[in-house]
C-alpha positions in Angstrom: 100.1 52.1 57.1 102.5 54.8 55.5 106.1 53.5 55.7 108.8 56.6 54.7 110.5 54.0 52.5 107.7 53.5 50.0 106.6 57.1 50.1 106.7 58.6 46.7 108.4 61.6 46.5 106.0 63.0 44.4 103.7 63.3 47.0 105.3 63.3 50.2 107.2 66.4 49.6 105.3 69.1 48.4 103.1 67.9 51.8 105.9 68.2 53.6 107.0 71.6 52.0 103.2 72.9 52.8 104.2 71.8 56.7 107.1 73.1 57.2 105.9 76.3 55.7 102.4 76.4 57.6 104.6 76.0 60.9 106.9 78.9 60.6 103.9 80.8 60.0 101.9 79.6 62.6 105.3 81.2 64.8 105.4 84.2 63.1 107.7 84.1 60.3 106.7 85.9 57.1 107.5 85.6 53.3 109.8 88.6 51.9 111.2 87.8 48.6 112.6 84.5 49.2 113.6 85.3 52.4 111.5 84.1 56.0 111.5 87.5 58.4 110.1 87.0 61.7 107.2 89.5 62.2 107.7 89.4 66.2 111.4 90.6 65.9 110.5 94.4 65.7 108.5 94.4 68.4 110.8 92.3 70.6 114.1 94.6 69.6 111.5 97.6 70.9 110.5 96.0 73.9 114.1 95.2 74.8 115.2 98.9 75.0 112.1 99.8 76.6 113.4 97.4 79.4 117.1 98.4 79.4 116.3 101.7 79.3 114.1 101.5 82.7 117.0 99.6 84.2 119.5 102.4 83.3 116.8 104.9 84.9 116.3 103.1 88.5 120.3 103.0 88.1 120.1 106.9 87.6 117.7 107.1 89.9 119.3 105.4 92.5 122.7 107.2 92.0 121.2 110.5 92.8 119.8 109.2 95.8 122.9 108.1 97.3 124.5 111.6 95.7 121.9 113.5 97.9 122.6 111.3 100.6 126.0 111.8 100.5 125.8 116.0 100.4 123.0 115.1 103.4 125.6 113.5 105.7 128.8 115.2 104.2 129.9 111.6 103.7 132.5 111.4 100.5 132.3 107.6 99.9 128.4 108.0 99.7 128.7 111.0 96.7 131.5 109.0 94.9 129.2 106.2 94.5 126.0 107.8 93.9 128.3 109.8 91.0 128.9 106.5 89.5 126.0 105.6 89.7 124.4 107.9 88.1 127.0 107.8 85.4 126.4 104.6 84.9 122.7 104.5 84.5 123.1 107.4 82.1 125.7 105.5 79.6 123.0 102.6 80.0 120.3 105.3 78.6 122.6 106.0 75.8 123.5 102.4 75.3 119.7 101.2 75.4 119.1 103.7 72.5 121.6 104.1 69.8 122.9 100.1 70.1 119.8 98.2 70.9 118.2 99.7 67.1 120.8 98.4 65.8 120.6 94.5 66.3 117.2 94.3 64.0 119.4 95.0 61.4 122.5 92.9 62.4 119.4 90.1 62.8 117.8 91.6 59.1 114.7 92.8 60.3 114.2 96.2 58.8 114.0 98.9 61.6 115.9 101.4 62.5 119.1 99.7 62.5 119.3 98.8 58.4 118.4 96.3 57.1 116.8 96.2 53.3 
C-alpha cells in the first residue's frame, strides 16, 4: 500500500512532475520557454469579439428601427431612442474591436494585443 510518508522523494516526484505536466497539456496549455501558454486563449479572445460585435450590431440594428419608426410616426421620443441606440451599438463595434485584442496580451498570449 503506498503511504505519502514513506514515499521517497526520489521517485515520487519526478512522477508527480510528469502528472502535473501531462494534465495541463491534456487542457491545452503549451510549453514556451519556461513559460505554460494556453493554446485555447487565442481562439477564445477571437470568439469573444465575434460575439460582442454581433451584440453591438442587433443594438445598431435595432436603433435604426426605432429611428425609422420614429420619422414613420413623427414621434420624437421614438427617434431619440433609436439615435441612442444606434450610437450605442456602434461604440460597442468599436469597443469589440480595438479593446477586446488587447486582453490576449494583458493575459500574455501573443496576438494582436502584444504580448512576446
Amino acid at each position: 500500500m503506498f503511504n505519502l510518508e514513506n514515499a521517497r522523494t526520489s521517485h515520487f516526484m519526478p512522477l508527480m512532475t510528469v502528472f502535473a505536466l501531462s494534465t495541463l497539456r491534456l487542457f491545452g496549455f503549451q510549453m514556451q520557454g519556461n513559460i505554460f501558454a494556453m493554446s485555447f486563449f487565442s481562439s477564445a479572445i477571437d470568439g469573444l469579439k465575434t460575439v460582442i460585435t454581433a451584440i453591438g450590431a442587433g443594438i445598431g440594428v435595432w436603433g435604426v428601427i426605432n429611428l425609422l419608426e420614429g420619422y414613420g410616426n413623427d414621434n420624437a421620443g421614438s427617434k431619440s431612442q433609436g439615435i441612442k441606440q444606434l450610437m450605442a451599438g456602434g461604440g460597442i463595434i468599436i469597443l469589440a474591436q480595438t479593446v477586446i485584442p488587447l486582453l490576449s496580451g494583458l493575459f500574455g498570449g501573443g496576438g494582436e494585443g502584444g504580448g512576446e
